[in-house]
N, C-alpha and C positions, 0 to 999 in steps of 0.2 A: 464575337463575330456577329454583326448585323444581321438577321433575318427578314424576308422579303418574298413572302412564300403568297399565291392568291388568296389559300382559302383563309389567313388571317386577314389579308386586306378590307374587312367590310365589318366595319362596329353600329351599333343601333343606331336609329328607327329599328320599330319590332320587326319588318319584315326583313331587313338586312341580318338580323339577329338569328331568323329562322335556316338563313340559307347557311350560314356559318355554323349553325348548329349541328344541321343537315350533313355539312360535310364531313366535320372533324372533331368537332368537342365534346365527346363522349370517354367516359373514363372507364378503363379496368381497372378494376380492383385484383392486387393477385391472391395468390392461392399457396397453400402450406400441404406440404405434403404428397405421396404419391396418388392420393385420391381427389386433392381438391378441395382441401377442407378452407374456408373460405379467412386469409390474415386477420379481420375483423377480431379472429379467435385469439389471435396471438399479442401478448402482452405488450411487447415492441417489435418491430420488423428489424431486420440483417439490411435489407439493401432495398434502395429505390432502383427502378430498372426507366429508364425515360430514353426518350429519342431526341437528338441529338446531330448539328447538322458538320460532319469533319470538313470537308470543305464546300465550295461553293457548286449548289447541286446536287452532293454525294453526302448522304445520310445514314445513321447507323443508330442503334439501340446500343446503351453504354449501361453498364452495373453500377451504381455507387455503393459504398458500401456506406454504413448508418453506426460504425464502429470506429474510433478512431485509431488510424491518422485517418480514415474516408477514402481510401485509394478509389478510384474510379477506371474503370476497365470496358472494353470493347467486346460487345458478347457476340453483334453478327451485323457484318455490311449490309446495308439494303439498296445501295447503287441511285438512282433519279426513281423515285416511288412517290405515292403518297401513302401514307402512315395515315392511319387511325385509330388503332385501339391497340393496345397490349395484354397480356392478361401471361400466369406462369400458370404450372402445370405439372408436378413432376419433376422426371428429365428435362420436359420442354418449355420452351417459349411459342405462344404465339402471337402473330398479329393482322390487323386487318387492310386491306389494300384497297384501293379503286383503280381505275382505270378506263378510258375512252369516254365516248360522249354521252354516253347511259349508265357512267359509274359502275360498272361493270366490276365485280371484285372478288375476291377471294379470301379464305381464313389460310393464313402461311405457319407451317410449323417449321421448329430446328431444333436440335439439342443447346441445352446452356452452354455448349464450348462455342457456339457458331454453326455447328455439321450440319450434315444431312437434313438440309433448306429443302422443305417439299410444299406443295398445297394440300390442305386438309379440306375444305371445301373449297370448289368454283363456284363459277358462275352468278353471283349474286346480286341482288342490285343495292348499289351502294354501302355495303358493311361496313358498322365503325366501330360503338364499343363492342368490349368482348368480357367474360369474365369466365373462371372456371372453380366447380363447383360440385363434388365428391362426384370426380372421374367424369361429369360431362363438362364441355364448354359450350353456352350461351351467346348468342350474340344479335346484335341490335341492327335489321338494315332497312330499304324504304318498307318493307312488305309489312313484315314482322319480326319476334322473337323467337330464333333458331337454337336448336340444340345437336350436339353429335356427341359421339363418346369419342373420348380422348385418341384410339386409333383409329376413327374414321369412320366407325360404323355407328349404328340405328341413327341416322340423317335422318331428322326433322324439319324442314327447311320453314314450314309454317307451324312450330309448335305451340305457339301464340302469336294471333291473329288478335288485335287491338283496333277499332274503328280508326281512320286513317284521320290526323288533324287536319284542319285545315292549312290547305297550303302546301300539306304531303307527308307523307313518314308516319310514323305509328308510335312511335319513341324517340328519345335524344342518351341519356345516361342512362345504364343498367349497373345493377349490386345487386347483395345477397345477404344474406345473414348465414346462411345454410338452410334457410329454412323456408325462407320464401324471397322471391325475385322483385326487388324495387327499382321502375324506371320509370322515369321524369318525362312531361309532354309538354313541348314549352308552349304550344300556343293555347293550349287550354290551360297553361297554370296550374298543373296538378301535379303530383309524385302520387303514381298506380301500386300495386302491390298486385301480386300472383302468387299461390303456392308454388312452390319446387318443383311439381308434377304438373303446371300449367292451368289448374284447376282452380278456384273462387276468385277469377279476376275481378278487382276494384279500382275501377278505373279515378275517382274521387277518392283516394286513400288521403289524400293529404291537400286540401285544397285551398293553393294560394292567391294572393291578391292578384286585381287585374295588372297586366304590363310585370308579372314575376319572373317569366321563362326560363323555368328551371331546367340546367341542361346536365351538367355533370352531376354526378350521384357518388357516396360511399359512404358506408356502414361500419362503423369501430364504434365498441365500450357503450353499446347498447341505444346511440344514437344516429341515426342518419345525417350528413353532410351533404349539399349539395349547394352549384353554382346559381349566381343570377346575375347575366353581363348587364342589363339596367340599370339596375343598382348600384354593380360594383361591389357585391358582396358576397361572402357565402352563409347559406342560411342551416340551420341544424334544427331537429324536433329529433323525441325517443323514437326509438322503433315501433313503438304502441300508438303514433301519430300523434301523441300530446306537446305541447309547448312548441310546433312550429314558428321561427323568429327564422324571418327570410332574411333580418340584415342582421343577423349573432354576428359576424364579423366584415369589416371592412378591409379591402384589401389597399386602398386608396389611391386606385387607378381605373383607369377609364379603361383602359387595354386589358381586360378580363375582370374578374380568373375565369376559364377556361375549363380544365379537367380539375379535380380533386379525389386525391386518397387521403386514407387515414389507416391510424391503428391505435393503440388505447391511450398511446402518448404524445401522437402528432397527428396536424394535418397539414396536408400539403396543397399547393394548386399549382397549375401555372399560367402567366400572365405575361403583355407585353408581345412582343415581334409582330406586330402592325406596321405596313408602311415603313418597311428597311428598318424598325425599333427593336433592340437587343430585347431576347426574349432570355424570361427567366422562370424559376421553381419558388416559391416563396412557401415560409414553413410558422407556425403557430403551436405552443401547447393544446391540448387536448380541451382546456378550455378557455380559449381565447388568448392567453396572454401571449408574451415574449415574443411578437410577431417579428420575423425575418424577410423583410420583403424579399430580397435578394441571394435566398440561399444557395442557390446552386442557377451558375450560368450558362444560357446556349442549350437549355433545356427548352426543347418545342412542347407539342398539343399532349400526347398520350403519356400517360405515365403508371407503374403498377409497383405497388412492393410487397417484398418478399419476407414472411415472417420469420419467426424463431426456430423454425425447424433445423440443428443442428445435422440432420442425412442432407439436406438439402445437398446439392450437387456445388461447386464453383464454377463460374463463370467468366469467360471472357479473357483476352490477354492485355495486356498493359498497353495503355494510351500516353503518344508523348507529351501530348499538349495539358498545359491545367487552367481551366478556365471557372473553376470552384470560388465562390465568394464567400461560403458559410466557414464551418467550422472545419472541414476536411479538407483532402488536398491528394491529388492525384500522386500514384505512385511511381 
């Protein structure tokens, strides 16, 4: 199914790259466990959880599973929205929205069946990534880095406040290690770090070459991942900020990558649906090889997965359509 969505329509020049950025291309990483402990930890992940367009208009976040055969499942409609970030949690899923002419948005919670769809935070301006991270979730909007507890309470709306880049916004991706908070600032070319508690912010944690614009972020097997649509690549250094290579992989397309996850044995992005262009999930070993441009198709911007935790809950009910390219296949 063709994709034709505005906020993919606009590829670089830098300033084109920014507003795109701005809007949608921010990754959650998910979360293991009833605390939040961050998949990064977990050896391989159970299931990617990505957005998804059923038909034309009408959107939904879908499970895949990372097990063979790969059944792929419907976990909750989201109706004509915009989607921005994903991130798990527990029982729940949530994710980020905009809406009107001041992006106006909200953090949306529900149970892994679909249920009880409510909003965990209003009012926000612009929220995209999201990530959650022992029992709080995180999130990235124009102001700053927000945190709440899992049921809604100690809101922190400003709990990191980042000098605003030029052009707007304060951040693009957000990740974790568990231990401290990594997001990327594309128009100064940097990947920031923060403690967990919001404390020794370093705004130059990781500083990359002019024209890098690192947007999507994730953290697996002790190294950082993250996008650069100029390029066309995703770049990876350790979590210790040694051996930054902004072009470690090539995805060999012009139309992203976009978001990226990982976990100790994959990484993932997704790329493509520009300009009515089939949009896809495309997957890599852990170090570089065996690249899948195409693994999984009618996969849009946010994507999060879910690790080894065997309590983890199930998700989602059976989808009729298989639109899967990789190794899996809908059940």
């Amino acid at each position: 199914m063709a994709v034709s969505r505005s906020r993919a329509d606009i590829l670089p020049g830098r300033n084109s790259v920014v507003v795109v950025v701005a809007a949608a291309l921010v990754v959650a990483l998910a979360t293991l466990g009833w605390l939040g402990v961050p998949a990064a930890i977990a050896q391989t992940s159970r299931a990617l959880y990505y957005e998804t367009e059923t038909r034309a208009g009408t959107l939904a976040i879908d499970r895949l599973s990372l097990s063979p055969p790969g059944a792929s499942t419907q976990v909750v409609g989201l109706g004509d929205v915009n989607l921005f970030g994903i991130a798990l949690g527990g029982p729940y899923i949530y994710w980020s929205t905009q809406a009107g002419p001041k992006d106006r948005g909200a953090i949306m919670r529900a149970t892994l069946d679909g249920g009880d769809v409510r909003p965990l935070v209003s009012g926000l301006p612009g929220p995209a990534g999201l990530i959650v991270v022992h029992g709080f979730l995180y999130w990235v909007d124009q102001d700053a880095i927000g945190r709440v507890a899992l049921d809604g309470s100690h809101l922190r709306r400003r709990f990191i406040a980042p000098p605003p880049e030029p052009g707007g916004g304060v951040a693009d991706g957000l990740a974790s290690d568990g231990r401290h908070l990594y997001f990327t600032r594309c128009t100064d070319d940097e990947i920031s770090r923060a403690n967990l508690n919001g404390s020794r912010i370093d705004l130059g944690y990781i500083s990359l070459g002019p024209d890098s614009c690192p947007q999507g972020i994730a953290v697996a097997g002790g190294h950082l991942y993250w996008t650069q649509l100029p390029s066309g690549t995703i770049g990876r250094a350790t979590v210790g900020g040694q051996d930054a290579n902004g072009r470690w992989l090539a995805i060999h397309s012009v139309q992203g990558p976009f978001q990226v996850v990982a976990d100790r044995t994959h990484v993932y992005w997704t790329w493509g649906g520009v300009a009515g262009a089939p949009s896809y999930t495309g997957r890599a070993d852990a170090n570089g090889s065996h690249l899948e441009a195409r693994f999984l198709t009618d996969s849009l911007f946010p994507m999060a997965l879910a690790g080894g935790d065997p309590s983890s809950p199930a998700a989602g009910s059976r989808l009729p359509a298989q639109r899967f390219t990789g190794r899996a296949s809908r059940a």
